[in-house]
N, C-alpha and C positions, 0 to 999 in steps of 0.2 A: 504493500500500500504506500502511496505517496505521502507524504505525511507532509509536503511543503506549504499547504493551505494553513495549516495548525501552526506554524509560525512566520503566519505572511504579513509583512509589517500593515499592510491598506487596511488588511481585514482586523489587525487589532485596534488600528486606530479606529473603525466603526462600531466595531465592539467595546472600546471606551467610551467615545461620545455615547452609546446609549447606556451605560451604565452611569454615568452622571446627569442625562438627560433624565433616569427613570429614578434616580438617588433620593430618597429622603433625608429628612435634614437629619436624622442619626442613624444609626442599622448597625447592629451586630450582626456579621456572619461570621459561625462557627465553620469550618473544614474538619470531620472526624477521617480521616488518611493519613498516612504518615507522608504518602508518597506527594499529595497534594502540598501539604508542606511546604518539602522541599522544594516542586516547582513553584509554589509563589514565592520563597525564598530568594531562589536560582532567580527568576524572572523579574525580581524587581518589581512583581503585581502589587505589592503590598503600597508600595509608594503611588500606584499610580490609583490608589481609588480618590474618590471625591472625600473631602472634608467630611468629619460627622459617621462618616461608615470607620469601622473598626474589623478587620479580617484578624477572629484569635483561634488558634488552634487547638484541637482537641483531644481527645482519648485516640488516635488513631494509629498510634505505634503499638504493635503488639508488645514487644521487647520492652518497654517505659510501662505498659499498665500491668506487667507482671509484677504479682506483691512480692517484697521481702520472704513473706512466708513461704510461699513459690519456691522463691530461690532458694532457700535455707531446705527446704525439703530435697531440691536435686542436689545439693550440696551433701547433704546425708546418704541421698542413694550412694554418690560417688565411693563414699568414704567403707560402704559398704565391701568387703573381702571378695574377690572374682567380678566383681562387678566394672564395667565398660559403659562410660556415658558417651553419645552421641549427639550433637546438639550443631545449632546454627554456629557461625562467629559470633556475632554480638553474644550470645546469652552467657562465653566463657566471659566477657571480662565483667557484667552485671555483678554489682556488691550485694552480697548478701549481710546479715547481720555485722558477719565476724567474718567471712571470707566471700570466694570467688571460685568460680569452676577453675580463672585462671590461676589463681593461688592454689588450690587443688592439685592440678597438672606437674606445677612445678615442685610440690612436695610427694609427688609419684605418683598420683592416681590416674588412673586413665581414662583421657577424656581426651577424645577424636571429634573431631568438625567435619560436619559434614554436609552435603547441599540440598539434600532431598531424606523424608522418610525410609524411600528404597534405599538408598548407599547403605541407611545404617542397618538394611533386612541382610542387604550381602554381608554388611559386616559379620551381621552374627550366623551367617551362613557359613561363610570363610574361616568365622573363631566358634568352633562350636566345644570350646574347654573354658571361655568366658559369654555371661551373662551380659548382654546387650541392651541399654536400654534406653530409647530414642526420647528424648524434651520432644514433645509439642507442642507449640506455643504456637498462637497466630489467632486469626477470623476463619470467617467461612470460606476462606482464599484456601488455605490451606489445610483444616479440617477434611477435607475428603482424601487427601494424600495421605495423610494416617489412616485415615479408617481404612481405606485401601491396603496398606501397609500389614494393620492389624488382621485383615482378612485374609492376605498370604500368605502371612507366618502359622495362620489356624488352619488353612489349607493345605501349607505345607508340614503340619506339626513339627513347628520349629520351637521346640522346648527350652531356648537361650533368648528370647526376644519379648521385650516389653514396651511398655511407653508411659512415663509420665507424663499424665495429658493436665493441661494448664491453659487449652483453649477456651475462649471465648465468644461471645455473639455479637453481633452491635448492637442489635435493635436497646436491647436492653439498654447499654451505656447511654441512648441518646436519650430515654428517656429521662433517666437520671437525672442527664447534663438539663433536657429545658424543665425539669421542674424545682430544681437549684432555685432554691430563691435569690441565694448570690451574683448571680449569670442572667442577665437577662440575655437571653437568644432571639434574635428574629427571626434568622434562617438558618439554613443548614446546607453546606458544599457537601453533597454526601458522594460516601468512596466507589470507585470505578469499579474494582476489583473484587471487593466483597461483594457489589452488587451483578458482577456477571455472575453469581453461585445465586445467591438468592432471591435475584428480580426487584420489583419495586414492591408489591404487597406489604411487606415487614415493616415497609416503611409508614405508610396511608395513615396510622394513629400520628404520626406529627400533625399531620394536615386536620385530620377529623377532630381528634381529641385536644389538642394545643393549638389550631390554628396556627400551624408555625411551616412556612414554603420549605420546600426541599429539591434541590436537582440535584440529578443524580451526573456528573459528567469527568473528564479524561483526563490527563496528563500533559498534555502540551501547552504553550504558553495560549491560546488561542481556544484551546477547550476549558480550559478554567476560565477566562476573561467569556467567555459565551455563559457558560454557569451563572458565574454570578450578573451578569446581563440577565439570566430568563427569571433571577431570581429578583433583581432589582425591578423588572416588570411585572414580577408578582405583588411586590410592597405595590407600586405606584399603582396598579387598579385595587388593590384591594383582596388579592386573590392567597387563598393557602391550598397549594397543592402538590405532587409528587410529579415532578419532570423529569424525561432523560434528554442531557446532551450528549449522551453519549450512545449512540443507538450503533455505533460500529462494534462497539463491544459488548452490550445489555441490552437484553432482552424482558421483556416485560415480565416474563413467566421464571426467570432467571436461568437455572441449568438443574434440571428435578434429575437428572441422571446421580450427580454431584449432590446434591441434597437426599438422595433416598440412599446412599452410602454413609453419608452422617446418620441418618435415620437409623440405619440397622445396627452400629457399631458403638455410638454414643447416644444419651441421655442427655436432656437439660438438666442443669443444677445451678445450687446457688453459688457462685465465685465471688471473690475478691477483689477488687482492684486496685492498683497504687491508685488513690486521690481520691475513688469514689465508696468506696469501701462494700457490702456487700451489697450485692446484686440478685437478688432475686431472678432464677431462669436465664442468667448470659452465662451461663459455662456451662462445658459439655463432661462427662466424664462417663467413662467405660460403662458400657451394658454388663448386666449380669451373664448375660451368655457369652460375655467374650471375656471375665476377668480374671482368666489365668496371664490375661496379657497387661494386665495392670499393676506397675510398677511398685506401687505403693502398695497394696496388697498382697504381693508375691514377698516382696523383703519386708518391708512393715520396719524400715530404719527408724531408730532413735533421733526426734530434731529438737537441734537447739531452739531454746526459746529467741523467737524475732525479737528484735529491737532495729526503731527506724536508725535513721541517720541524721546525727543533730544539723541542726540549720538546710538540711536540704528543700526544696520546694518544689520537688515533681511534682506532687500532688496535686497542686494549686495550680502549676502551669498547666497540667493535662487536662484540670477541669475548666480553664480558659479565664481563668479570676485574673491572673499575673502573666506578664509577657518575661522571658525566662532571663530577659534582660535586669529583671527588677528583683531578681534573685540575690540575695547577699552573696551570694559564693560565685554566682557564674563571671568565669574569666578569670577570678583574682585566685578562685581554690579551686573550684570545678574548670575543668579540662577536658578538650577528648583524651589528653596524655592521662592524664589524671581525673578520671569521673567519679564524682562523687555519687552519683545518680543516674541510673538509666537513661534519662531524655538526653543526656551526655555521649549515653554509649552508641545508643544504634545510629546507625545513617538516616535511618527518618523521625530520631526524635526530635521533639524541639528545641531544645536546646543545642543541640551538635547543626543545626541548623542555622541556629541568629549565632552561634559562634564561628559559622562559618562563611557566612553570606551580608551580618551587620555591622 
């Protein structure tokens, strides 16, 4: 696909004139993506809206709304005797209470990076004298890759393979975030990616129940600047409803192939999340008929008691109260070299973001 249109300078300058043309003299729009983010970041959107509008970012990092306690739990499998952790990059250097998966590593335990669910099924194909067992962390992006994952290894009675699952939902967080009495929300830039898996439907209680716009659109600098255009044209009539900008990649019904793999592998549950705290139905976690493959259940490790991080403000940045610049620590103690806080560690948190683009 040509993608020259999505950064064609005529079409964003058209795309800004009607975003100022359609502006209200204030607006909050929230962005729950990580990846959105960055490109407003990368693109210098931020600067270019009208007076009075505020673009603040949200829960949209999977790696940043993982709790402490999360962490402190893979940290314990690690420490566990034969045991082999598996996991993204970012989630080795996330601090947990008292340590790190990369602290971890470097005191002997074994813990391998890897890019996809599968790598880490060969793993434990290839090591079948150690225990395997895969971090899950992410949205409905990446929720059916494990559960895929988990189905192989029951299909292949692979007796070395587990997952700590630490997934998430959105729908959940966003309600959360607009009924924050702290956050006023007008709109919502909702995620590309999660919404190719699950369509628009999960979304409709913003609009019905909140009266609060929502489009759902893309990546490029010209797909975000059309977004928040369909949604400035929602403030200015009047209107609260569920749009896609992005119809090259979402589909209204979203991917039920992808969703009925979630369905048979995982359960909703209640999760946790750095900043918003528990959540009713946004986490997924093993079905009964498949929890030989659950990590936690299989070893049942000893964890340390959590304790946050003094002075740190994920929390507050993810819930969109604080821009991460307003953070006592960010730049002077928080670093990508040195992160005090996940919105530091991943590539789409917020903060590794204004630290690298403000």
């Amino acid at each position: 696909m040509d993608l020259k249109a999505f950064k064609d300078p005529k079409l964003a300058k058209g795309l800004i004139d009607s975003i100022n043309a359609w502006a209200p003299e204030s607006a909050v729009l929230m962005e729950v993506c990580g990846t959105h983010t960055v490109a407003i970041a990368r693109n210098g959107i931020r600067a270019l809206m009208p007076e009075g509008t505020r673009l603040a970012s949200g829960p949209g990092c999977p790696v940043c709304v993982t709790s402490n306690h999360d962490i402190d739990k893979v940290i314990a499998l690690a420490r566990v005797p034969g045991v082999t952790v598996a996991t993204f990059g970012d989630m080795t250097r996330v601090p947990g209470s008292t340590s790190s998966l990369l602290a971890e590593q470097a005191a002997g335990r074994d813990v391998r990076i890897v890019y996809s669910p599968l790598d880490a099924l060969r793993l434990a194909q290839e090591n079948p004298d150690r225990q395997v067992v895969f971090v899950g962390v992410g949205f409905e992006t990446t929720t059916p890759l494990v559960a895929m994952a988990v189905k192989r290894a029951k299909e292949a009675g692979l007796a070395n393979f587990s997952v700590y699952g630490a997934h998430k939902n959105m729908p959940g967080a966003l309600e959360a975030i607009v009924a924050d009495p702290e956050l006023k929300v007008d709109a919502l830039i909702l995620p590309g990616h999660v919404s190719t898996i699950i369509g628009m439907e999960p979304y409709r209680f913003l609009a019905e129940k909140y009266g609060i716009p929502g489009v759902i659109t893309g990546f490029e600098p010209n797909d975000v600047l059309q977004g928040i255009a369909m949604i400035m044209r929602q403030l200015h009539e009047g209107r609260a409803e569920i749009e896609i900008a992005y119809a090259r990649g979402v589909q209204e019904q979203g991917n039920p192939v992808a969703m009925a793999a979630i369905d048979e592998v995982f359960e909703t549950c209640t999760a946790t999340w750095r900043g918003l705290g528990d959540i009713p139905g946004s986490g997924y976690r093993i079905r009964e008929e498949y929890a030989d493959f659950d990590a936690m259940r299989r070893f049942a490790p000893e964890v340390e008691k959590t304790v946050e991080h003094k002075g740190c403000r994920c929390g507050d940045v993810l819930r969109g109260i604080m821009a991460p610049s307003e953070c006592p620590l960010f730049r002077r103690v928080c670093t990508p070299e040195n992160p005090v806080g996940p919105c530091m560690v991943s590539g789409e948190g917020s903060c590794a973001a204004y630290f690298r683009y403000y």
